[in-house]
N, C-alpha and C positions, 0 to 999 in steps of 0.2 A: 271813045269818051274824051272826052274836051278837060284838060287837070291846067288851068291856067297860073294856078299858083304854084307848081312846080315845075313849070317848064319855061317860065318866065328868065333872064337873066337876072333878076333881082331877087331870084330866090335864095342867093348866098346870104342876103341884108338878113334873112330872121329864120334863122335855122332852125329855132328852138322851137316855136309854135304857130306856123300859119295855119289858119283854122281850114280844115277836111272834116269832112262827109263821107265821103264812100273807101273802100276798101282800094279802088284803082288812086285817088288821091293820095293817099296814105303812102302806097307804093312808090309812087311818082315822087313824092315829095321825099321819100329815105332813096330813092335812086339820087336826087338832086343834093345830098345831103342833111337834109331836116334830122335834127335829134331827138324830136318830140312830134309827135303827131297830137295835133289837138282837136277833139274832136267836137265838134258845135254843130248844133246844141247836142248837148251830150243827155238831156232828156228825148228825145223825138227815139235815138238809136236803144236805149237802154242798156245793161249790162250783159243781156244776152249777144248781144252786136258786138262789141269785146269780146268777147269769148270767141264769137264767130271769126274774127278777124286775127287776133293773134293763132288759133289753130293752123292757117298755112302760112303766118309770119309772125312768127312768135319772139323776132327780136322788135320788132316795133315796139315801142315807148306811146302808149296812148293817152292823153291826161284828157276823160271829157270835163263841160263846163258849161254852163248856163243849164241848170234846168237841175241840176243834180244836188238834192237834198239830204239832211239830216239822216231821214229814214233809207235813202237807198248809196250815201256812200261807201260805205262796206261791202254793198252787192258790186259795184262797180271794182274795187279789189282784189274782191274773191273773184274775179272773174278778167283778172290779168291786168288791169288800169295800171297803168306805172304812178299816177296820180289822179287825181281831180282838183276841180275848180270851183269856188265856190262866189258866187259874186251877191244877185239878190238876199238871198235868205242869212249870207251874213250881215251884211252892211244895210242893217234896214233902216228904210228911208228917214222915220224918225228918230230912229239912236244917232245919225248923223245930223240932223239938223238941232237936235237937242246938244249934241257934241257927249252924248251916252258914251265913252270909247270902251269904259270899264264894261260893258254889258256887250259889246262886238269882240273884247279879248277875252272875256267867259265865252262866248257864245263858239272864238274859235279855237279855243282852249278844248273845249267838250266835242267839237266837229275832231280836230288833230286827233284824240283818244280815239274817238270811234274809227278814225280811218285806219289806224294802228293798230285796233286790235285782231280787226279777223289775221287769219291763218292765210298767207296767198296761195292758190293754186298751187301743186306740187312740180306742174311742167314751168310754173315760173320760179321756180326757187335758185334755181344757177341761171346767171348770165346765158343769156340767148345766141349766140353766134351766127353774124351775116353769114347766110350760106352761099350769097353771090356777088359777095365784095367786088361792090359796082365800081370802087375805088379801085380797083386796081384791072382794068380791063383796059 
């Protein structure tokens, strides 16, 4: 498999979130240093694909985004997401053109609660440990 955004040299420029797809990217990209795995669109995979993906690497940091809603960020949570993303469904297109800001900081006001309340997975409750501290080989 072809991980071009991990094996690039300019993958040190953005460690934090270059967007991944498959469980081999994800890999590639924490071998290269990536702190975050972001996963796009984070609707196509669902929360069940987090789940899948942190069980044989469970320190990966996943934040999905584009596609993940109101109603399913908490599944994304519960099911190991170090975060999520939220871009459409907060910032909609006419609260910004009206300059609505007070009705996008309710809006992510009520999104942050919901992401905070469920309970996380019990296997994510302690820090995860690279078990092949690529760093240091």
């Amino acid at each position: 498999m072809h991980t071009p955004h991990a094996s690039l040299p300019h993958a040190h420029l953005n460690r934090y979130h270059h967007p991944k797809y498959t469980p081999s990217e994800m890999w590639a990209a924490h071998k290269a240093g990536a702190h975050v795995a972001k996963l796009f669109p984070g609707a196509m995979a669902g929360p069940g694909f987090v789940r899948a993906v942190k069980g044989p690497m469970p320190f990966l940091k996943i934040v999905p985004t584009t596609g993940v809603t109101f109603d399913s960020c908490a599944d994304y949570i519960e099911a190991g997401a170090w975060g999520v993303g939220f871009t459409g469904v907060l910032f909609d297109p006419e609260d910004m053109a009206k300059k609505r800001f007070d009705r996008i900081e309710a809006r992510a006001k009520e999104y942050s609660a919901k992401v905070r309340a469920p309970k996380p997975h019990p296997s994510y409750l302690a820090p995860q440990p690279d078990p092949f501290q690529w760093s240091k080989l």
